[in-house]
VOFI-66954 format. One record per residue (C-alpha): y, x, z; chain; residue number from 1. Coordinates in steps of 0.5 Angstrom, whole numbers, plus 500, padded with zeros to 3 digits. Each point is the difference from the previous one (the first is absolute). Layout:
// residues N
- Y, X, Z, A, NUM
...
This chain:
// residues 292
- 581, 483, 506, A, 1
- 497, 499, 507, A, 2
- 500, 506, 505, A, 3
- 496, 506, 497, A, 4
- 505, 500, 493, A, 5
- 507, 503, 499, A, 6
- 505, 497, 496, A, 7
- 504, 506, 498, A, 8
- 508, 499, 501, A, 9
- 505, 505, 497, A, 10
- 507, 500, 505, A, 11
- 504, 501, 493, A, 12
- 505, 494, 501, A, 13
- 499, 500, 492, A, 14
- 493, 498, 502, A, 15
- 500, 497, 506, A, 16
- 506, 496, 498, A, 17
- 503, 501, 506, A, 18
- 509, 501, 498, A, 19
- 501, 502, 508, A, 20
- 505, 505, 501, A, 21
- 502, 505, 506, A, 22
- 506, 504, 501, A, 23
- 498, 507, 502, A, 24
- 503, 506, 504, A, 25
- 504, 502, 495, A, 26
- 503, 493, 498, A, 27
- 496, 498, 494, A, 28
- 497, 495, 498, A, 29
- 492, 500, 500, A, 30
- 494, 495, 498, A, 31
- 497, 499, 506, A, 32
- 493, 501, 497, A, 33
- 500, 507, 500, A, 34
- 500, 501, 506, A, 35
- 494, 495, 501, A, 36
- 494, 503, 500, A, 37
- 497, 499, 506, A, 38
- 502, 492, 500, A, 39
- 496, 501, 494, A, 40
- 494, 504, 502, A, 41
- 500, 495, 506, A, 42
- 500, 495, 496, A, 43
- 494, 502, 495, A, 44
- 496, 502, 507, A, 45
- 500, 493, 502, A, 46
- 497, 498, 495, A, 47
- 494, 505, 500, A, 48
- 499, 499, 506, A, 49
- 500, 493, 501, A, 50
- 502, 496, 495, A, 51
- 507, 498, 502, A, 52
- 505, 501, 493, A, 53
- 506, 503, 501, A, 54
- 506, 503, 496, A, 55
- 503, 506, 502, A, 56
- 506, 497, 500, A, 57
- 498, 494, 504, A, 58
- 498, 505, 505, A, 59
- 507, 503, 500, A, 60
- 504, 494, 501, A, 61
- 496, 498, 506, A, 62
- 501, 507, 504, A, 63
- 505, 501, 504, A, 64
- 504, 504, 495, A, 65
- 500, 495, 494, A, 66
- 506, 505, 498, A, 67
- 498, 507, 500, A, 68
- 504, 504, 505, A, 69
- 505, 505, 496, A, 70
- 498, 506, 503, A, 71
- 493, 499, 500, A, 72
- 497, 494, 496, A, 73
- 493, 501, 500, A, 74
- 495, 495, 505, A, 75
- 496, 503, 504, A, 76
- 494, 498, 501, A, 77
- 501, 497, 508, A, 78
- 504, 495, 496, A, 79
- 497, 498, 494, A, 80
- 493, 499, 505, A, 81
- 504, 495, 503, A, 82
- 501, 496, 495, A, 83
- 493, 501, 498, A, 84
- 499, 497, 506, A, 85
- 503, 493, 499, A, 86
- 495, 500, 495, A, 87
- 494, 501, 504, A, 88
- 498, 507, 498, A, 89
- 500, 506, 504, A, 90
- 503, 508, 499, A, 91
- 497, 505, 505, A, 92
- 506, 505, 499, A, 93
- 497, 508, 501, A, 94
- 506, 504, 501, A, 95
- 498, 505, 499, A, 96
- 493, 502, 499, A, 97
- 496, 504, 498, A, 98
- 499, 500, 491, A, 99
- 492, 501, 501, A, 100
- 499, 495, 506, A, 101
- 504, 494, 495, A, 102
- 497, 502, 494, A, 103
- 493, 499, 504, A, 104
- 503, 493, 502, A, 105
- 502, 499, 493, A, 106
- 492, 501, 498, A, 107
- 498, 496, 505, A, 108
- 503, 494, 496, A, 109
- 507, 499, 503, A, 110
- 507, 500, 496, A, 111
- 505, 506, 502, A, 112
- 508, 500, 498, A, 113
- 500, 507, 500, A, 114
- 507, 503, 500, A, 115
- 502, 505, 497, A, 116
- 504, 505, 496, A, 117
- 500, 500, 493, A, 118
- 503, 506, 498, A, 119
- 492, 503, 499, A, 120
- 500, 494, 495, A, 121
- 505, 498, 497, A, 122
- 498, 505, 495, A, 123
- 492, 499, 499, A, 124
- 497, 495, 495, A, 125
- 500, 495, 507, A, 126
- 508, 500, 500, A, 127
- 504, 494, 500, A, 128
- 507, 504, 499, A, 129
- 500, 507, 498, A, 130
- 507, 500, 503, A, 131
- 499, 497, 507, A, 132
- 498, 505, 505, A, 133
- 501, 496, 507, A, 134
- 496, 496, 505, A, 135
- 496, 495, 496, A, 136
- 493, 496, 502, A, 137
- 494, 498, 497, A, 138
- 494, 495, 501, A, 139
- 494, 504, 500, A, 140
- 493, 495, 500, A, 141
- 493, 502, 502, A, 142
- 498, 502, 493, A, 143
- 504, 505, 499, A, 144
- 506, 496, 497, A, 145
- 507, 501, 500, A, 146
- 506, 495, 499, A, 147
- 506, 503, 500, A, 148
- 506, 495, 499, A, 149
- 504, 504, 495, A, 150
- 493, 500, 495, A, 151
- 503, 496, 496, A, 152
- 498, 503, 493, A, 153
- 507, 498, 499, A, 154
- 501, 506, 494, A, 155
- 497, 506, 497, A, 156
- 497, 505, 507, A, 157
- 500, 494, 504, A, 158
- 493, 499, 504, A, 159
- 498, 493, 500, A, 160
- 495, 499, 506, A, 161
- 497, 499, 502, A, 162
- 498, 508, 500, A, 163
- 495, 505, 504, A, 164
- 504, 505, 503, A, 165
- 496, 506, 503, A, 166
- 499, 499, 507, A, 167
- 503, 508, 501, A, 168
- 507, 498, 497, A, 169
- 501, 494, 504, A, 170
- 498, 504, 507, A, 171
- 506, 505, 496, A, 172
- 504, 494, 498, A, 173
- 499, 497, 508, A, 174
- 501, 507, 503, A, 175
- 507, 502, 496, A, 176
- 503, 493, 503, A, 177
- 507, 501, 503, A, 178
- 500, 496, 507, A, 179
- 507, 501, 501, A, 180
- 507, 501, 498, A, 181
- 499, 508, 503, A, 182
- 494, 501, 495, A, 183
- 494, 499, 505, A, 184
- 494, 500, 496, A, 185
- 493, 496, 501, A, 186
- 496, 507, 499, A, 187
- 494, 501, 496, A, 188
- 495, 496, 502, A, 189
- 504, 494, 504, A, 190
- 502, 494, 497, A, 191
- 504, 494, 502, A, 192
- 497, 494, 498, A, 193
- 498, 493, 501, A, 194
- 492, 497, 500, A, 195
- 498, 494, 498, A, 196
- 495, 498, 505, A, 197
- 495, 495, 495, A, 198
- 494, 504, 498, A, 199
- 498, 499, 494, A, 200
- 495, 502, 495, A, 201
- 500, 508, 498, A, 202
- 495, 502, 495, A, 203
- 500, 506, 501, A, 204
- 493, 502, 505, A, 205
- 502, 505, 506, A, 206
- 499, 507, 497, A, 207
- 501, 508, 503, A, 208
- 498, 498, 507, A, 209
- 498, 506, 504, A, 210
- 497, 496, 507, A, 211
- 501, 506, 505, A, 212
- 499, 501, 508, A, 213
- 493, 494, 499, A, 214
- 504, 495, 497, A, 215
- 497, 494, 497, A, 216
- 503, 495, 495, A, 217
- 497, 494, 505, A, 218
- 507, 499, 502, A, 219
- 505, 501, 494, A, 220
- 505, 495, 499, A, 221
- 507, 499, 501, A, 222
- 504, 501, 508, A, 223
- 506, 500, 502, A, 224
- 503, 504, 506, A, 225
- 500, 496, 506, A, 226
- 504, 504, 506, A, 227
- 507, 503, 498, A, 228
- 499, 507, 498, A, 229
- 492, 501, 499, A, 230
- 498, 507, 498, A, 231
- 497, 504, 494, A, 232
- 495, 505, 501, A, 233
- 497, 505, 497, A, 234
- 494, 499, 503, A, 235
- 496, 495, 504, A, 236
- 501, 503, 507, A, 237
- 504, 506, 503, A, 238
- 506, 501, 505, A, 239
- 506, 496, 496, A, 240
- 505, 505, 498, A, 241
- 502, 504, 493, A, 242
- 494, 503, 499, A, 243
- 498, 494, 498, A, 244
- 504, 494, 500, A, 245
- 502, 500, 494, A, 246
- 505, 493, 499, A, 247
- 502, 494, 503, A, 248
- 500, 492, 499, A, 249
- 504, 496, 503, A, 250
- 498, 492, 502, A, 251
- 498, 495, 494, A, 252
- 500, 505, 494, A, 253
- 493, 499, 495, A, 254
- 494, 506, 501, A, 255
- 494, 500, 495, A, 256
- 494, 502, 504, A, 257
- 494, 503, 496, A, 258
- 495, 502, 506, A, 259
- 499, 500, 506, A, 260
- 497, 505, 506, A, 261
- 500, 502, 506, A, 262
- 503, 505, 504, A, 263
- 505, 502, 506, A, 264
- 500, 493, 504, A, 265
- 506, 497, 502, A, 266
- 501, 494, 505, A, 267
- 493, 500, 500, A, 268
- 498, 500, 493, A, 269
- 498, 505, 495, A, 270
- 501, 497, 494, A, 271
- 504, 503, 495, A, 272
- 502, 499, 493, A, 273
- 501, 504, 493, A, 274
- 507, 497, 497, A, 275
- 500, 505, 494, A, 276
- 495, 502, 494, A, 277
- 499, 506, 502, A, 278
- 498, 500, 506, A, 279
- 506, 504, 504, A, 280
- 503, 494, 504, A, 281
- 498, 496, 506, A, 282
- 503, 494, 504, A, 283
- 496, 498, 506, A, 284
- 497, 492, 500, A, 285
- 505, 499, 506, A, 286
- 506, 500, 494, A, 287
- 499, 497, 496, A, 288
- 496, 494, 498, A, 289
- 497, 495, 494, A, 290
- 505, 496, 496, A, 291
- 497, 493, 501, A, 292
């Protein structure tokens, strides 16, 4: 299949074939695909993206840590976008960001490897482990399509993707990701992710845009942030502080314009742009610019 198709890959060794074995922290021995579900996600990532055929496994062997650490076995996604790399196809990595931005970027056409808990999942119709309630990732594509690695459909109760999970559980499941070993969550309404930077066609036509303050579709498309922290407004204007300043971008992170108008000038202009679909956040033209 070429780029724009998945070929969906289960990272049960039983399917993968993959026999490989880690030793815990508790001194047991492990089938090392278990712990692969981002090489996986990475892997299926890839070929929407760009067409390029990897197996999980293969992305696993070519990471630094083709033997999973003990104490942390999982791949992180700055390691499985380097080897991704090796191969000709990009991750922008958004760590974190906020759940609705990445879900336009997603709409707009991209592949997210979204990371996430699975104990809001484990349990529903999407679930591939009833039982499994730690950090997991799953690819979500433009369509509304979800490839989870463990949805295998290997027994009765298992799902076999790819499935349609509700964005609002993913923004749950996102929020409830536990970051570190002292239980710091993301926080409903972030995500950590990885984005696929092909566009690719969406079928979807843009729908419950609210284009406020005069603003006009004339510019919509997709920008990135350009300076090292650009700021969102709840208006087009008016002294930045927490009246209106209602987030912060950092350097190179994807934004989805949809309307342009003018306002408070800055550095000599007064262009402005609405990045959400309600019409209730801004970001100046001088921070963000066209994704050529």
């Amino acid at each position: 299949m070429g780029a724009g198709a998945v070929t969906f890959q289960s990272q049960n060794p039983a399917k993968s074939g993959d026999n490989s074995t880690y030793v815990d922290a508790r001194g047991r021995t492990r089938l090392a695909g278990w712990t692969n579900c981002t090489a996986f996600v990475a892997a299926m990532g890839a070929e929407f993206d760009a067409g390029v055929r990897l197996t999980g496994t293969e992305v696993r062997a070519e990471s630094n840590e083709p033997v999973p650490d003990a104490a942390s076995p999982g791949l992180n996604l700055r390691q499985v976008a380097t080897v991704l790399r090796r191969h000709g196809v990009k991750l922008d990595i958004a760590t974190p960001i906020d759940f609705d931005d990445l879900d336009e970027v997603r709409r707009a056409g991209h592949a997210v490897a979204l990371q996430l808990s699975y104990r809001p999942i484990r349990k529903t119709e999407f679930s591939g482990d009833p039982t499994f309630e730690g950090g997991h990732i799953v690819l979500w594509l433009p369509n509304g399509e979800v490839f989870d690695p463990l949805d295998d459909g290997r027994r009765k109760g298992i799902a076999r993707a790819p499935v349609r999970i509700p964005p609002a559980l993913l923004r749950r499941a996102a929020g409830k990701l536990v970051l570190n070993r002292k239980g710091r969550v993301a926080g409903i309404g972030s995500a950590y992710a990885g984005i696929f930077p092909t566009v690719h066609a969406v079928g979807e036509a843009p729908s419950g845009i609210v284009l406020a303050f005069g603003a006009t579709p004339d510019q919509a498309g997709e920008y990135r942030v350009v300076v090292a922290s650009a700021l969102v407004r709840s208006s087009p204007g008016g002294v930045p502080d927490r009246a209106n300043v209602v987030d912060r971008k950092p350097r190179g992170l994807r934004v989805r314009v949809f309307g342009t108008t003018q306002g408070q000038r800055v550095g000599g202009s007064r262009v402005w742009h609405q990045v959400n679909r309600a019409g209730t956040r801004f970001m100046h033209s001088s921070v963000i610019k066209p994704v050529s």
